[in-house]
N, C-alpha and C positions, 0 to 999 in steps of 0.2 A: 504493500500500500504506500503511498508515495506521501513522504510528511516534508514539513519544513522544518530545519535544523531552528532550534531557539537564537543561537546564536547569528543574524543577520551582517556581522562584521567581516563571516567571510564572503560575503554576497557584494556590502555597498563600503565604502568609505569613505563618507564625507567629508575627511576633512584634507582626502587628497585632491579635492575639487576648488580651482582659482577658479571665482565668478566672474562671468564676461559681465561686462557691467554697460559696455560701448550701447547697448541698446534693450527696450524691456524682452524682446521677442531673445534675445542670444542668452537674457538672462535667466531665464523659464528654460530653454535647453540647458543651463550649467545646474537645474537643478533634478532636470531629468539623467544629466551625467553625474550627478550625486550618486542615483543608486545605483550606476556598477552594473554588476549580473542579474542583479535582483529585477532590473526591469526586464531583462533577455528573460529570466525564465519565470515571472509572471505570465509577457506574452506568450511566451508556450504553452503555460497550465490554462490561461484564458483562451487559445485557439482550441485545446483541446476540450474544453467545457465546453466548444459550438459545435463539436460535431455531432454529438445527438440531435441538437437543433437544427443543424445543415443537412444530415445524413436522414435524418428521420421521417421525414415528411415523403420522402422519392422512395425510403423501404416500404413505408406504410401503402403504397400507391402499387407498387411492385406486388405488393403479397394481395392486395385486393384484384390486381389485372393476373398476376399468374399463379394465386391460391383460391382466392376464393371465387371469383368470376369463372376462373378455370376449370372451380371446382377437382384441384389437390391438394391434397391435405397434406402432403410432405413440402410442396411449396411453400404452402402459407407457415407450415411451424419454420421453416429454416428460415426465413424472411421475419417471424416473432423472435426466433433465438437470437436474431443477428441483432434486431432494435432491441432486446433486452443486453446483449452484450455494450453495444454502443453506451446504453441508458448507465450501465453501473460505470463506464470507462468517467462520463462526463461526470457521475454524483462523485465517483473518488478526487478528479481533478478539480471539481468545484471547489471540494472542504481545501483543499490544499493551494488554489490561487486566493482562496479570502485569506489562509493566512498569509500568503508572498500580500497582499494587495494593503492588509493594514500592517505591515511591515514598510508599504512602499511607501504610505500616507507619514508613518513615524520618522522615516528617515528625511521626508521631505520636510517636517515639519519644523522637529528636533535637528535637522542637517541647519536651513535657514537661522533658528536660535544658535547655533554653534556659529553660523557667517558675522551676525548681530552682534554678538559676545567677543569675537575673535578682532572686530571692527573697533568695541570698545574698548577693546583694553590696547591695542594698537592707539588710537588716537586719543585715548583716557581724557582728561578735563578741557581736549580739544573739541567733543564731539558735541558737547551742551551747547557749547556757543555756537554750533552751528545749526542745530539740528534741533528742535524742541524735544522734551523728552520723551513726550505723550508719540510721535512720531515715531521714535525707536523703539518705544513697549509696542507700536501697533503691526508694527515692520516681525518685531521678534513670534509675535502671537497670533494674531488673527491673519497678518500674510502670509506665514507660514503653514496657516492650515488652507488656506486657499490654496497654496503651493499643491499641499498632501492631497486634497483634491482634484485638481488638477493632472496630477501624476494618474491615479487611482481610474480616472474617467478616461484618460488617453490610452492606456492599456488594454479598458475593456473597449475603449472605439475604435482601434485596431485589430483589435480580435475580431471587432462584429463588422469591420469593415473588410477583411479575410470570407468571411461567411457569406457575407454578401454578396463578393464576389465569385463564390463557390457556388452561391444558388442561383445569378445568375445564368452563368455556366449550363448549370444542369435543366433550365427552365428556357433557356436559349435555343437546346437543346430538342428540347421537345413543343415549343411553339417560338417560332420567331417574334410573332404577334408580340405577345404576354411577356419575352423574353425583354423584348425593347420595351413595355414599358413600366419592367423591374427595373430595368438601368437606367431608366430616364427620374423616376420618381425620386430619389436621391436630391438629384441638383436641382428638380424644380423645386425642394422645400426648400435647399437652402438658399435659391435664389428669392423666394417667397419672404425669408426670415432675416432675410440682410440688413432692409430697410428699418426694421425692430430693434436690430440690435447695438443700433449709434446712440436712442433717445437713450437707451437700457444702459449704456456702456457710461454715459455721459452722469445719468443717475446716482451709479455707482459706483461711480468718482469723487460728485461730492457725499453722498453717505459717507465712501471713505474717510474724505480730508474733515468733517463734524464729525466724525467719530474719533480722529485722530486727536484735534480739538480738545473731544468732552475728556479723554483720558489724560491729557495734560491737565485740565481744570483739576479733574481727582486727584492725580497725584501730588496738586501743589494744595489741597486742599487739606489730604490727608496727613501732608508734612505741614501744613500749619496750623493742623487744629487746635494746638496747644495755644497757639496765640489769637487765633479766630473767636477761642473763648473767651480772652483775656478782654478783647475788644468788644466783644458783642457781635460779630460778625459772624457768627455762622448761619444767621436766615439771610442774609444779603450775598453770601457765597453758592448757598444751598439754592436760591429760589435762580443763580445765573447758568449753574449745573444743572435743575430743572427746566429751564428755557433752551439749554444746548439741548438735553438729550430729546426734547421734542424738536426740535429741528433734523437731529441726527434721523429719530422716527418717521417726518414729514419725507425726507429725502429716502430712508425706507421703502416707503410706501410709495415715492411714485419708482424707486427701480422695481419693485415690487410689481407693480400693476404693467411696468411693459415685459416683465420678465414672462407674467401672466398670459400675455398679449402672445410671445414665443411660443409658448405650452402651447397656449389653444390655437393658433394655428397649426404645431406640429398634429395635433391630436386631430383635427379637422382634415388637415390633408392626408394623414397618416388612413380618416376613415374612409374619407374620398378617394384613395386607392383603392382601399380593402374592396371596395363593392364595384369601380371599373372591373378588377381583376375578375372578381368573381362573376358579373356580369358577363364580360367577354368570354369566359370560358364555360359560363354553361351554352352560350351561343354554338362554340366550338363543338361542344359536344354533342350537341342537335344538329349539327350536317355532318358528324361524326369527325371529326377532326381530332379530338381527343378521347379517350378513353375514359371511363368511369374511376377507374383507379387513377391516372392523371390528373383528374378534376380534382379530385380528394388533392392530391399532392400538389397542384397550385392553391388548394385552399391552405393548406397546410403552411407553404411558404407566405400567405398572403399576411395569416395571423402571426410568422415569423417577424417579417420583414417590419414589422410594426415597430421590434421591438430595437433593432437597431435604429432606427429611423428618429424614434427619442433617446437613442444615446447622442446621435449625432447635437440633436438640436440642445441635449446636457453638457455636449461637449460644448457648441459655442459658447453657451454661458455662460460654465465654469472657462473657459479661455481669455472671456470677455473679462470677466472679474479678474482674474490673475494679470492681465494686462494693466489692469487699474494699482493690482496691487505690487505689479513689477515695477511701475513707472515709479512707486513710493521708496520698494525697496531699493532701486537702482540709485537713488537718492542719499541711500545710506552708505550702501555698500561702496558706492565709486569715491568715495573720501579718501585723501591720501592726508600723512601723517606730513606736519610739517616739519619734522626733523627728518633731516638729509642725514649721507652716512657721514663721515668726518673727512672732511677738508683735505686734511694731511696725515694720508694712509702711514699708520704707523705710531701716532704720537701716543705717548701715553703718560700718566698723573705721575707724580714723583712716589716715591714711595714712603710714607710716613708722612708724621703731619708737615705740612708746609703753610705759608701763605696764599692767603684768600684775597684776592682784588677786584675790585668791581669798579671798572677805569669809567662806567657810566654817570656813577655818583661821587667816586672817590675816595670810598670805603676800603680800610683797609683792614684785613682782622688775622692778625698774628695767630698761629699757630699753639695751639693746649690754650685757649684763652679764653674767660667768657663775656663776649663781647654783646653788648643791649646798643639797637638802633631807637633813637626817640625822632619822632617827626607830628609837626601837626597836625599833618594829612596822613590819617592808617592808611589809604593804598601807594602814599608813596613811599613807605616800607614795605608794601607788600607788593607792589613792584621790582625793589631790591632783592626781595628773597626770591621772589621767581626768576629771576637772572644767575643769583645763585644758585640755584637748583636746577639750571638751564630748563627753566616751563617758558612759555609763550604767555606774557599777560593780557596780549589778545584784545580784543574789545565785546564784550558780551553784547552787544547791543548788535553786531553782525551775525545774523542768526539768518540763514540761507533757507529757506522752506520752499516745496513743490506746490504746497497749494496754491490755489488762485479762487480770488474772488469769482463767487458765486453771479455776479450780473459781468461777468467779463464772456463774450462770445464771441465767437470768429477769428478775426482777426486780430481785433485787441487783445482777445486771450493767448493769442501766440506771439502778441510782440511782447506783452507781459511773461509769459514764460520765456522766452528768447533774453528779456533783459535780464529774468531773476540768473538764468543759468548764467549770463557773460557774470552775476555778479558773485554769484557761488566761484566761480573759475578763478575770481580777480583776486578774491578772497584766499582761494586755495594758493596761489601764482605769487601773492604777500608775503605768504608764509613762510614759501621756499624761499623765497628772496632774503628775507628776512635771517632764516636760516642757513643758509649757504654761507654770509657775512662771516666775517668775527664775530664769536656770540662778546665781547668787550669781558669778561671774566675770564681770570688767572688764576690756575691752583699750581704754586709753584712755578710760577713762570711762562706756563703752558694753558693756553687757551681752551676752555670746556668746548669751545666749536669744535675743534679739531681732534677730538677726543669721541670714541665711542659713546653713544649713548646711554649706552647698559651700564659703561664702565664709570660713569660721571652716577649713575644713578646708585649704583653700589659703594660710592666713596660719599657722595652728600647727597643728605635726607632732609626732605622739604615736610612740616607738618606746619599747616595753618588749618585756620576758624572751622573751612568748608569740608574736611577732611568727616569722611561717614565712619559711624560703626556698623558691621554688618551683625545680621543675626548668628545665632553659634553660642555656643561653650564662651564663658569669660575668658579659660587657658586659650582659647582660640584667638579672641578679638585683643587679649597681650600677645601671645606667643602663636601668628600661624603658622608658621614652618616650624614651630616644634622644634626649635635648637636650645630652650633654655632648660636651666636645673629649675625644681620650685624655689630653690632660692633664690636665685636672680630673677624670676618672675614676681616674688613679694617684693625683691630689693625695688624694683622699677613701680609697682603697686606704690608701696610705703614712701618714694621718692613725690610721685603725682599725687601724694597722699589720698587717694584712690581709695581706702581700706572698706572705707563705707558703702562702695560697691559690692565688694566682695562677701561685708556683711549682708546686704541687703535680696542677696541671691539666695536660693535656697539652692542646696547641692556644694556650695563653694566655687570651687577653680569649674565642676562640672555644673555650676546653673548656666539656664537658659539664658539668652538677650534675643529681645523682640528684633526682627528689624530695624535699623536705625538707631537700636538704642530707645525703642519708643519706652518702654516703662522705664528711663531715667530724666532724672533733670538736666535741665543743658548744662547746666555745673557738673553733673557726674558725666554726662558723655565725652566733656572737654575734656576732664580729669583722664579719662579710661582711654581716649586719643593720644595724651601725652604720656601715659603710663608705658602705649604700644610704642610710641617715638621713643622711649628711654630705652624701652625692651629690646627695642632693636642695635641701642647701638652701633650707630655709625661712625665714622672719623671726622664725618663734619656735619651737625646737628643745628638745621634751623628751623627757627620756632614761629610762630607767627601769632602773636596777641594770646597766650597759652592759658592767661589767666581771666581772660575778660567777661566771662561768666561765675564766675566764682565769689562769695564774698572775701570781705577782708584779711581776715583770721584764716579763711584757706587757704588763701594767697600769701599770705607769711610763711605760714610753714612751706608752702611750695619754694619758696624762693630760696630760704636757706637749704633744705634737701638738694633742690637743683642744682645748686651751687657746688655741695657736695659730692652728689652721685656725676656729673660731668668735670669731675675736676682734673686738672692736666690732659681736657683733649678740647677740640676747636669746638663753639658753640657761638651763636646768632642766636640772640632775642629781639624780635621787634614786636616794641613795647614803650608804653611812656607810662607804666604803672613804679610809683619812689616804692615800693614795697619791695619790686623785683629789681630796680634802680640802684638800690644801695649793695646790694652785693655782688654788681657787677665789676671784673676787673679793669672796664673799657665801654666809655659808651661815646657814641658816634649820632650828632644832631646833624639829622638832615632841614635843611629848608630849600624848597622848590625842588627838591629833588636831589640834592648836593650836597654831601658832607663840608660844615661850614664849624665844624668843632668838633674837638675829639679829647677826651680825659676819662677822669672817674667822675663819681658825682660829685663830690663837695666840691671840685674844679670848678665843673663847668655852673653848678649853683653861685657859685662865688663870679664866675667871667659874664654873665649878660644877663639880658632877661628873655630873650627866647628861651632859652633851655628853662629858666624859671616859669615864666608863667605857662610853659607847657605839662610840668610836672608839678604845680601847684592845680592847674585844671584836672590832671588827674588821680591827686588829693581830695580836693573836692567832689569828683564823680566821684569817689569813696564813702 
């Protein structure tokens, strides 16, 4: 009996597939070359499930013209035996392509989330600025099951498009008539069904791009509920979320209603053949041109051919849709990462600590030292630390999307998509430029441009504000890679003075964390952020406003532990908190962007009032 191995890895491998991304139609084949063999021998197990259906109908006609017309009894049992043989070949191979078929839908599905994931982590805190998020949940989930569908319905309308042409053949065969117009019927539906399916395609376009939408509002909905409470805002968020998804609904309903409009024509023409056929052939059979077993056997095919006939028109639609939802994905996946490879093949960081320079600001932070940036403006320290840490600070307000306005038609709709794409390009074309350059920072003398990315990324460690806690084990979200003892997991803990996490869990090192961190406060998440930044231990550790959620007394004890646990190796604080200020051995005042003074604290309290009334203001936010 023929089964499907459980293991489907040695059939498909996803992730040995690079996505054509050049167009939606090339995109949809790199997903059908996702699964490997598994599509080859679906289409087998599914041609073999048609030949009872192909073959059945001409035995059946056979054993009525030379068994029982005939009047032999050995006819007609050998022509029963043969259709009960055929009949068990197709129920084995049936059980056995459903499971190739929802194997082929999983891989198509879960293949796509693996593209989306693989895209993420490639372009990491590049991809939000460009791409809304709601966009790449919707890309990761609902287009990949379009995808799975799409695979699933191609298989079987190639099988039934094999059969089809198997019966015409055999019906060709026995009436030229009836033969021609089994093979005409085909193209006249779907030349019937053409015109149906631009309004339906158009529909389903914008359903998409409001459903892409309403899953953005959620997510930003569900990550501010804490403060939507705070404000009073959740009927004013809630009632904008209930006005999207009935739009999402309204758009629905009318892909819905022409998708409708498809059926029932397929089903109409499909009946308006049924009765030509049979019409014409009881004609045939009354000037005797066919046979009474024949007659059977174009009935036979008549009820067949039905059945392909609405694969076909399942397949447009599901084709229709996956084009909608190609044109989305191609959107994500065509993104290139704006770091280039290095400059000057070969350079590499000095070994040990050395000198940190940031020739854009002027920053210079010696080596085993703990050096605090104060500025007026937090993003023009947090500008600095992303140069540090060679990130791209980007501009978040450059966010490239495929949608388009809903009243944009024709032709404006294609000059508007024509500009968003030169602008997505211009965007991407910046970045490289950008990246190619000097990146302006020196570790040891040696330019982070020029230097491997992995290798810049394994010597300095960038933790700011925006950095997530995932869900998991607490041992998890301090130590993922599982390199630490428990004691330098509590040392790092007891450092971020974190403990109250660890109380607060039940299980200990093995309690849960929600997503995100939801069952903490933004004091403990930040705390459990810096806790993983210590745990990691890097050779050059920057921090980015570590404490700005914390009260006072928290942040005391942070600053002396911190001081401690990073002592004699390079560390960046940017920060204008005197708490964490006093126990720096080097602090560096930026204004406009520019180090414009550089000491300890009591120096520079003593040299001006910039550095004073900066760190008196945040005394008083205190």
């Amino acid at each position: 009996m023929l089964a499907f191995p459980p293991d489907i890895r040695s059939y498909a491998d996803p992730a040995a597939v690079v996505p054509d991304t050049r167009t939606p139609a090339r995109l949809l084949w790199s997903v059908i070359r996702m699964q490997g063999r598994l599509f080859a021998v679906g289409l087998l197990l599914a041609t073999i499930w048609m030949v009872p259906q192909t073959l059945g109908p001409w035995m059946l006609g056979r054993a009525i013209d030379d068994g029982i017309v005939a009047r032999d009894t050995g006819a007609t049992t050998t022509w029963l035996v043969g259709l009960l043989v055929i009949t068990v070949v197709g129920a084995v191979s049936g059980i056995a392509y459903h499971s190739v078929i929802v194997a082929e839908w999983l891989v198509a599905l879960y293949g796509t989330t693996r593209l989306v994931t693989n895209k993420a982590l490639q372009l990491g805190h590049v991809l939000p600025r460009r791409t809304p998020t709601g966009e790449v949940l919707s890309v990761s989930s609902s287009d990949g099951d379009q995808f799975g569908a799409l695979v699933e319905v191609t298989t079987r309308a190639l099988s039934q498009l094999l059969a089809y042409l198997a019966v015409a053949a055999i019906v060709l065969s026995m009436s030229v008539r009836l033969g021609l117009l089994v093979l005409l019927v085909a193209p006249i539906l779907v030349l019937v069904a053409l015109p149906l399916l631009r309004p339906m395609e158009h529909w389903q376009g914008i359903e998409r791009s409001r459903n892409s939408d309403l899953t953005s509002r959620a997510t930003d909905i569900v990550a501010g509920l804490r403060i939507l409470r705070g404000i009073g805002g959740e009927a004013t968020f809630g009632d904008g979320y209930a006005r999207q998804s009935q739009l999402v609904r309204g758009a629905g309903v009318r892909a819905g209603a022409w998708q409708a409009a498809v059926d029932a024509a397929g089903v109409l023409l499909s009946g308006a053949f049924l009765v030509a056929l049979m019409w014409l052939g009881v004609r045939q059979v009354a000037v005797g041109e066919l046979t009474v077993g024949e007659l059977v056997t174009f009935l036979g095919y008549g009820l067949f051919l039905m059945q392909p006939m609405r694969t076909f028109f399942e397949f447009a639609q599901k084709w229709t849709r996956s084009v909608v939802s190609a044109r989305k994905a191609k959107a994500v996946l065509e993104q290139e990462p704006p770091w280039q490879p290095a400059a000057q093949a070969g350079s590499v960081l000095p070994v040990g600590p050395a000198p940190l320079v940031d020739h854009g600001s002027g920053l210079v932070v010696r080596p085993g030292v703990l050096t605090m940036v104060v500025s007026a403006v937090p993003d023009d320290s947090a500008a600095v630390a992303d140069r540090l840490g060679r990130y791209l600070p980007g501009d978040p307000s450059a966010v490239v999307s495929a949608d388009l306005p809903e009243d944009l038609k024709g032709r404006a709709a294609r000059d508007e998509r024509h500009r968003r794409e030169q602008a997505r390009q211009a965007l991407v074309l910046a970045d490289r430029e950008r990246a190619a350059e000097a990146w302006g920072v020196t570790y040891g003398g040696v330019d982070l441009g020029d230097v491997e990315l992995a290798t810049v990324r394994e010597r300095i460690l960038v933790s700011d504000t925006a950095s997530q806690v995932f869900a998991g084990t607490l041992q998890e979200a301090i130590d993922p890679l599982g390199r630490l003892s428990r004691e330098q997991a509590e040392e790092a803990l007891h450092s971020a003075a974190a403990e109250d996490v660890y109380d607060a869990l039940s299980g200990g090192w093995q309690g849960i964390l929600d997503e995100r961190g939801r069952g903490l406060s933004g004091g403990q998440r930040q705390r459990l952020v810096l806790a993983r930044a210590l745990a990691a231990n890097p050779e050059v550790l920057v921090l980015v406003e570590p404490t700005s959620a914390v009260d006072a007394h928290t942040e005391a004890r942070i600053a002396g532990r911190l001081a401690r646990h990073r002592a004699g190796r390079t560390t960046v604080v940017m920060t204008a908190s005197p708490l964490l200020l006093h126990h720096a051995d080097e602090i560096a005042l930026l204004v406009d962007g520019r180090v414009v003074a550089q000491g300890r604290h009591d120096e520079l309290l003593a040299g001006g009032t910039a550095y004073r009334s900066i760190v008196v203001r945040g005394e008083d936010d205190r």
